[in-house]
C-alpha positions, 0 to 999 in steps of 0.5 A: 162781881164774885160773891164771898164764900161767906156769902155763898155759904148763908144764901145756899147753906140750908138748900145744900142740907135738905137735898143732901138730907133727902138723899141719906137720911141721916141728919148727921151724914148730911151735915158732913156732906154740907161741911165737905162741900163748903170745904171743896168749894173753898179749896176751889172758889179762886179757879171759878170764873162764874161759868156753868162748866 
């Protein structure tokens, strides 16, 4: 069963943003960052069949 993005988002959201603020150091940066990931995954959730590849 596929989760919604929705569901991705609050379970991941927090994860995603202290990696990438650990990377920039920037609070803003890394909240853009989260916000073009989010937006990537869902431009591209319907092409994932759940694989690692």
């Amino acid at each position: 069963m596929k989760e919604s993005l929705d569901t991705i988002y609050h379970k991941y959201f927090y994860d995603i943003y202290r990696f990438l603020l650990s990377l920039s150091k920037d609070h803003y940066t890394a909240e853009d960052l989260v916000q073009e990931t989010f937006f990537r995954a869902h431009l591209n959730i319907e092409h994932y069949d759940g694989g690692n590849n």
